[in-house]
C-alpha positions in Angstrom: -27.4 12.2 -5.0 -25.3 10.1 -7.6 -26.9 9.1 -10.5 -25.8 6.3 -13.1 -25.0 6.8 -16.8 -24.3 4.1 -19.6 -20.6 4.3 -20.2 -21.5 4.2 -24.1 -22.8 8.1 -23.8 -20.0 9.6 -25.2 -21.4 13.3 -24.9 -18.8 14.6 -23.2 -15.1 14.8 -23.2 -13.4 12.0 -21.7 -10.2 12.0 -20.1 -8.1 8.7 -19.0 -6.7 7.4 -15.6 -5.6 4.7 -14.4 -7.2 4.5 -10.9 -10.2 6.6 -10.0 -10.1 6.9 -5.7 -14.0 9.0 -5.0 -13.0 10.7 -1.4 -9.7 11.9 0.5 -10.1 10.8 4.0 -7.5 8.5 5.3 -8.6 5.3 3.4 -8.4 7.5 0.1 -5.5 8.8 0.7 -3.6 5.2 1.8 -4.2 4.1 -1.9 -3.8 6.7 -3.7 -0.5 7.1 -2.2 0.0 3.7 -2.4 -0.3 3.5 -6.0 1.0 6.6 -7.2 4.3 5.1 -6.0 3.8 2.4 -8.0 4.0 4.8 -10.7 -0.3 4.6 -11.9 -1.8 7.7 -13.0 -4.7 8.2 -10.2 -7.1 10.6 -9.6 -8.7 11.6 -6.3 -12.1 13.2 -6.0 -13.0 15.2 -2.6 -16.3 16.4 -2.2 -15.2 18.9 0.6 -12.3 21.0 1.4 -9.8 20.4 4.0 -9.4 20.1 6.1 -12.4 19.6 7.9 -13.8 18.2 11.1 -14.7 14.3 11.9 -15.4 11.5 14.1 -12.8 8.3 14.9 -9.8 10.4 16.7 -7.9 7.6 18.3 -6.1 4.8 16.5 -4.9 0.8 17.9 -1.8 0.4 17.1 -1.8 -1.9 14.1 -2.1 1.4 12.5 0.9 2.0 12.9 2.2 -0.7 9.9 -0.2 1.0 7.3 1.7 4.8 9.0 5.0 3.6 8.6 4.6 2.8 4.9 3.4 5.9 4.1 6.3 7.1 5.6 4.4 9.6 7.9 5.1 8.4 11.6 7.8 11.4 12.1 5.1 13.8 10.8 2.5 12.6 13.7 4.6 13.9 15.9 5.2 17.5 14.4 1.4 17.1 14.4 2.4 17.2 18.3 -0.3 13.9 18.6 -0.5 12.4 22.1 1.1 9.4 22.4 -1.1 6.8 23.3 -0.4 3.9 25.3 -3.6 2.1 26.5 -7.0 2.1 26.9 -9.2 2.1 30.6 -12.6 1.3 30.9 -15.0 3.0 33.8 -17.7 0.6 34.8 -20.5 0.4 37.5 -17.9 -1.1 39.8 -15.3 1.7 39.4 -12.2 1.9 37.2 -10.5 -1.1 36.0 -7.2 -2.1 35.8 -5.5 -0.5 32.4 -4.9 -2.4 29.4 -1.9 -1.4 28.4 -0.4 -2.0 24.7 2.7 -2.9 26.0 1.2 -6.5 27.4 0.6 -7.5 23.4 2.4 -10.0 21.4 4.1 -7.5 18.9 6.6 -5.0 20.6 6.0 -2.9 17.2 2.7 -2.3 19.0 3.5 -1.1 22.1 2.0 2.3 21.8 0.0 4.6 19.0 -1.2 8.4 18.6 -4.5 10.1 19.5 -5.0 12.5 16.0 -7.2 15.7 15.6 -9.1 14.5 12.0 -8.8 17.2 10.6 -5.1 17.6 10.8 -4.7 14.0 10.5 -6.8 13.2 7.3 -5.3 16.7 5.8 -1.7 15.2 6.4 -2.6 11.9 4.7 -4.4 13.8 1.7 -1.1 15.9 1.3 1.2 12.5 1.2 -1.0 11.2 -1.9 0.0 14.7 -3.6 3.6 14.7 -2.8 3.3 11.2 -4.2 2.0 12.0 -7.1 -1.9 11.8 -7.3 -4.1 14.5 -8.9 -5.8 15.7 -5.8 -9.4 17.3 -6.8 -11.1 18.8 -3.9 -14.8 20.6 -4.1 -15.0 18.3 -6.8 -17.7 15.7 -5.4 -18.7 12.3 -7.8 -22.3 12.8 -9.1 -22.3 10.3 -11.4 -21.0 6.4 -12.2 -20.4 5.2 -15.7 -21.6 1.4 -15.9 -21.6 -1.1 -17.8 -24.5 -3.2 -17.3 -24.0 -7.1 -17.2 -25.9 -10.2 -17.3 -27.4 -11.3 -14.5 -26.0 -13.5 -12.3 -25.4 -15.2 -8.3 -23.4 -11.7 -7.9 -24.2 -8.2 -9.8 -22.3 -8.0 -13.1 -22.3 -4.2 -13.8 -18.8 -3.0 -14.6 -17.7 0.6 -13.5 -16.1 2.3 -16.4 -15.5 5.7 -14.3 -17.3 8.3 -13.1 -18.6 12.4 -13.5 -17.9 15.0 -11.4 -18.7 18.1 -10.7 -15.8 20.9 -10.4 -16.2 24.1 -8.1 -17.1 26.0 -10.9 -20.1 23.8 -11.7 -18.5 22.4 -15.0 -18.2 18.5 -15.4 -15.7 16.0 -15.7 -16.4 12.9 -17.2 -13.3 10.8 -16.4 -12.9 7.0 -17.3 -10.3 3.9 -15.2 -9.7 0.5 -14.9 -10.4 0.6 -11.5 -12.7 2.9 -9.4 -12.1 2.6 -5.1 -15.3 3.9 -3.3 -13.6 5.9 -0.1 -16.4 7.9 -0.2 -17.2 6.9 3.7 -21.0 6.4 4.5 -22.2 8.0 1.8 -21.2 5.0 -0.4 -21.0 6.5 -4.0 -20.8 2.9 -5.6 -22.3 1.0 -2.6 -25.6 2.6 -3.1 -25.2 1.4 -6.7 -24.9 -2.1 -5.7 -27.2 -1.6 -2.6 -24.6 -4.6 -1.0 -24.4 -2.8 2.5 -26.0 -4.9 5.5 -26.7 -3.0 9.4 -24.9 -5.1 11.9 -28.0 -6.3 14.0 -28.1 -5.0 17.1 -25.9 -2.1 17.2 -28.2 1.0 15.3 -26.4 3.4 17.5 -25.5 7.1 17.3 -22.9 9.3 18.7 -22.5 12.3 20.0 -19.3 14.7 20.7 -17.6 17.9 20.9 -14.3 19.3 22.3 -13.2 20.4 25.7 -10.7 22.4 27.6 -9.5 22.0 30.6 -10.2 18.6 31.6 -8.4 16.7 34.3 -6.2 14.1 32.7 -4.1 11.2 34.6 -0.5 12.0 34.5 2.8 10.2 32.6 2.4 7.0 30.4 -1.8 7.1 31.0 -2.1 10.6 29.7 -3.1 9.6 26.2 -4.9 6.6 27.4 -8.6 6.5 25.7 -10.9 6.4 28.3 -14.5 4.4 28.3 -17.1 5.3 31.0 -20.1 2.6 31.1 -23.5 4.8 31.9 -25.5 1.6 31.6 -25.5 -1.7 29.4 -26.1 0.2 26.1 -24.9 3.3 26.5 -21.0 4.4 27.2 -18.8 8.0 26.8 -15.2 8.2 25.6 -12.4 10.9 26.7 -10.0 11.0 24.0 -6.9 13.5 25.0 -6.0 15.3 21.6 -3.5 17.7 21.1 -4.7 20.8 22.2 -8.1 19.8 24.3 -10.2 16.6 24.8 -12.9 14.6 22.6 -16.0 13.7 24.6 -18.7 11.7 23.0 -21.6 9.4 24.1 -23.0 6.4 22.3 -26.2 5.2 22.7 -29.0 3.7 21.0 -30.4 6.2 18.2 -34.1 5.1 20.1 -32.6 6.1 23.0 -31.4 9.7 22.1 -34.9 10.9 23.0 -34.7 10.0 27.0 -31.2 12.3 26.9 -32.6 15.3 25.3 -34.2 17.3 22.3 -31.0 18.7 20.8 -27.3 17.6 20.1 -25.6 19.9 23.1 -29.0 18.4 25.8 -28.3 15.0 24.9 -24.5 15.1 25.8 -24.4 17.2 28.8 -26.9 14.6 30.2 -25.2 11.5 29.3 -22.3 13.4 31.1 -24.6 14.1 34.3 -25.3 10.6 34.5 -22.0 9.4 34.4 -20.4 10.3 37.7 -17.0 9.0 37.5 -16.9 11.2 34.6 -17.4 14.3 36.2 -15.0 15.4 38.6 -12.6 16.0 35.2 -14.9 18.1 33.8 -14.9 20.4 37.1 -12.8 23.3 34.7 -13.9 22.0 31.5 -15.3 24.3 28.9 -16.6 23.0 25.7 -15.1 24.8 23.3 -16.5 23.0 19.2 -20.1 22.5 18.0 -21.6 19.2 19.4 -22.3 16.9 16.8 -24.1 13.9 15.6 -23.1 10.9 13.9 -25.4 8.1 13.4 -25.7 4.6 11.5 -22.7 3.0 13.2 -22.1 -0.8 12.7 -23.0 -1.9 8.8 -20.5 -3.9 6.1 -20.7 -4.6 2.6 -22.1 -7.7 1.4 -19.4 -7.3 -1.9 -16.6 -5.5 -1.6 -15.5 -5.4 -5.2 -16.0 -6.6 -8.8 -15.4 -5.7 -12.2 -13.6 -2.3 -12.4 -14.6 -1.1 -8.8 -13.4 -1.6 -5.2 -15.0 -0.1 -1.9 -12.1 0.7 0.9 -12.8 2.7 4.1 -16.3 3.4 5.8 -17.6 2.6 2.3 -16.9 -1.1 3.2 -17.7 -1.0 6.8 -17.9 0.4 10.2 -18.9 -0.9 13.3 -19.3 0.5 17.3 -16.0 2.6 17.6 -15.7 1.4 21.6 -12.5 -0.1 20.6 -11.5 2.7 18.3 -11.6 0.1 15.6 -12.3 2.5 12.7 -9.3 4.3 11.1 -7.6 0.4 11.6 -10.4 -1.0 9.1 -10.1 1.9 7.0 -6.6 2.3 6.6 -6.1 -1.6 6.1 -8.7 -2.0 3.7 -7.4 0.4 1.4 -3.7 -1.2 1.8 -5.6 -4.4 0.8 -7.2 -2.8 -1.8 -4.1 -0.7 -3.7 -2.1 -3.9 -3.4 -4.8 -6.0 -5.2 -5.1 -2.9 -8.0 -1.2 -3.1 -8.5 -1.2 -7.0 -8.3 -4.2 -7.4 -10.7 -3.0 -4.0 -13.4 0.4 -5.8 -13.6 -0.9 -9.0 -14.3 -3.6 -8.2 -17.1 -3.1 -9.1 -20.5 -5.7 -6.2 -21.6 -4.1 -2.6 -20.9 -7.1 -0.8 -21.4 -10.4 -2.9 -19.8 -11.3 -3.0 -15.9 -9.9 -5.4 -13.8 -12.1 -7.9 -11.3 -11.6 -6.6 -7.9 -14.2 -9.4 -6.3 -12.4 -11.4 -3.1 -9.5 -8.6 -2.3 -11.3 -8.0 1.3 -10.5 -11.2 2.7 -8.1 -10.3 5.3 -10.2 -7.1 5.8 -13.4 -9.4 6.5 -11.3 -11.4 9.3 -10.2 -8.4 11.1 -14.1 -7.0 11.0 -15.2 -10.5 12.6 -12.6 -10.5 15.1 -13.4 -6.9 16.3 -17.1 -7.3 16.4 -16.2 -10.3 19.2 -15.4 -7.6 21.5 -17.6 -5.2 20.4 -20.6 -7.7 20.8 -19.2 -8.8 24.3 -19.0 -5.5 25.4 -22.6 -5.0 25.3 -23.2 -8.5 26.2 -24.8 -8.4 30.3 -22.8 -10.1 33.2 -19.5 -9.9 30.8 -16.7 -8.3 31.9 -13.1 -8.0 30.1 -11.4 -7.7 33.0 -13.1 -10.5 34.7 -12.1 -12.6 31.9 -8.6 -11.5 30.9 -7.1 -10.9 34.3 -3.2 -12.5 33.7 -1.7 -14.9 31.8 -2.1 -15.7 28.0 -5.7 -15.0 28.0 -4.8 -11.2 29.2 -2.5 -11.0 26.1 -4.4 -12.6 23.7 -7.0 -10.0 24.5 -4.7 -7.3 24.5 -3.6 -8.4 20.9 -7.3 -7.9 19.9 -6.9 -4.0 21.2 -4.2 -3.3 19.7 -5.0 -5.1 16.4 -3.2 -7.7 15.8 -5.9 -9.8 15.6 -4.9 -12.8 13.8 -2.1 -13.7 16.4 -2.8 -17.3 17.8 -3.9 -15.9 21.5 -6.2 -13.2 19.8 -7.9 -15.8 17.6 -8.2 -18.4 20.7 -9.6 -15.7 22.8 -12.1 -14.8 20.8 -13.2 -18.0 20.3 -13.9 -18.2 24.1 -15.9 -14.8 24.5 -17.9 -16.1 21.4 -18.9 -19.1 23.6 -19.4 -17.5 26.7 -21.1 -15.0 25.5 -23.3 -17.1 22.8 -22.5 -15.0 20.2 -23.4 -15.2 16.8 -21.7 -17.7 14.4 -19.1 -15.9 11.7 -20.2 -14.2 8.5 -18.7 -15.9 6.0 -15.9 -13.8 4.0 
């Protein structure tokens, strides 16, 4: 549990950074790298050691801008990631016709990379220590130092830095102009603020582990995600990694009950039920832990103010059915280290916190757009392939998988499926 403490307590030694970044997953890692370059002094505090296993394996391929200036494309494929080239949907009505990335607006997004997390995110954290950050790992944020403000329409406290706690137990009581909460769903400083909204309507859970020997397609559709529809609510993906396959279910968290009592229950029964899924898994052989992850779909009210920032699933997650995720994360964080270096640069005062309220906007947009499809998926009689079959409809839909979402046929097609699907009206950003 984090706990708060007045920055005026001065009982411990205090050491100086510029940027604070609590958590090394990818969104920590994209600043820190980010800004390191820049030349700022940044710290980067890990509660676990890597590398270490998680859920979100398959990127769109706007991730592929945020990759490329890191400067880490070539090492994806050392990391011997399948390429990935489209996504195929499984529905009552059999399989549907791919979408395939190659159909989108941008050629630069023609294609992308299935990742195992823990190599992955353990690849990312490395490129923010060759760059120059002070990696900390076992070395988790128990404590915020705030300054508390007036009241106000928007909270007013100012994050002055934070305490943590090193593998030996001993604290470190470190100060910054700017702390960026990547600390995922835990949400160190979003707790603080309690600014984090559930996305109505989507309180689901999901449930995974790893294969062997399942029956892929063969050539470009390999590395294709695959979505299989069990009913309205409830869907599995087959995610090809680099040395077996990712199978998950998603499903209401009320509805984990009707599956089974236990992790490993629940999943093989949302796989019996799902018979276009099962004549792949004729060989299969599970061969990780099955595990849980629930609380999906929920954003941030505020993503910033006075000497704080959040970035990553800190910010926001929704429904990974469109593998949304590491895009959101990795994007807010670019948002985010640009605004730091934009704002640092620009302030007269070299020592005080800088504002980081309104950075998100671009994030915000791309949330919107994604939870369009997200929403339609789940929306009855609505079907993408109904919808989008050619023509500039197809692509503008297609830009929206791949995300590119702000591209004038993404935006104009997700204006129609919010009509015909009588969606809710925009959040304001």
């Amino acid at each position: 549990m984090t706990t708060v403490r007045s920055s005026n307590d001065e009982t411990e030694a205090t050491q100086s950074r510029d940027v604070i970044v609590i958590g090394g997953g990818p969104a920590g890692s994209t600043a820190a790298t980010i800004l390191a370059r820049h030349g700022y002094d940044v710290a980067v505090y890990e509660a676990l050691e890597f590398p270490r296993v998680h859920v979100g394996e398959s990127l769109i391929p706007a991730c592929n801008r945020v990759l490329e200036r890191l400067g880490v494309t070539e090492a994806m494929s050392r990391l011997g990631c399948p390429e990935k080239f489209g996504v195929r949907f499984y529905t009552e009505r059999g399989a549907g016709r791919p979408f395939y990335f190659s159909e989108a607006s941008d050629p630069a997004l023609h294609s992308t990379w299935q990742v195992r997390r823990s190599e992955f995110d353990t690849m990312l954290l490395d490129t923010a220590r060759a760059a120059g950050a002070m990696v900390h790992v076992r070395t988790p944020v128990r404590e915020l130092l705030v300054t508390p403000g007036a009241g106000s329409e928007r909270p007013t406290d100012r994050i002055d830095g934070v305490v943590a706690v090193r593998p030996d137990g001993s604290h470190e009581r470190v100060r910054a102009r700017v702390v960026l909460d990547a600390s995922g769903q835990r949400g160190v400083v979003t707790k603080h603020f309690g600014v984090r909204d559930h996305v109505s309507g989507l309180e689901n859970a999901a449930v995974w582990a790893h294969f062997s020997g399942v029956r892929l397609d063969e050539g470009k559709d390999a590395g294709s995600t695959l979505i299989y529809r069990v009913d309205r609510t409830t869907w599995l993906w087959l995610i090809p990694l680099p040395d077996d396959v990712s199978i998950g279910v998603v499903t209401p968290m009320r509805s984990l009950t009707e599956y089974g009592r236990d992790p490993a229950s629940i999943l093989a029964a949302a796989i019996e039920a799902c018979p276009a899924i099962g004549d792949r898994l004729d060989a299969a052989e599970r061969v990780a832990p099955v595990r849980v992850s629930k609380d999906f779909s929920y954003r941030a009210r505020r993503e910033g103010g006075r000497g704080w920032a959040l970035i990553g699933d800190a910010l926001g997650f929704m429904d990974p059915v469109y593998s949304s995720g590491l895009f959101l994360a990795l994007r807010s964080a670019e948002l985010a280290a640009d605004a730091v270096h934009e704002r640092l640069a620009a302030s007269r005062d070299r020592d005080g916190a800088i504002d980081m309220h309104g950075f998100g906007t671009a994030y915000h947009e791309a949330f919107e757009q994604f939870l369009v499809i997200v929403r339609a998926f789940y929306s009855p009689d609505f079907h993408f392939g109904d919808f989008a079959r050619e023509g500039e409809r197809r692509k503008g839909l297609v830009d929206l998988f791949t995300g590119d979402v702000m591209s004038e046929q993404a935006l104009r097609v997700a204006r129609e499926i919010r009509e015909r699907c009588k969606l809710p009206s925009r959040r304001a950003s």
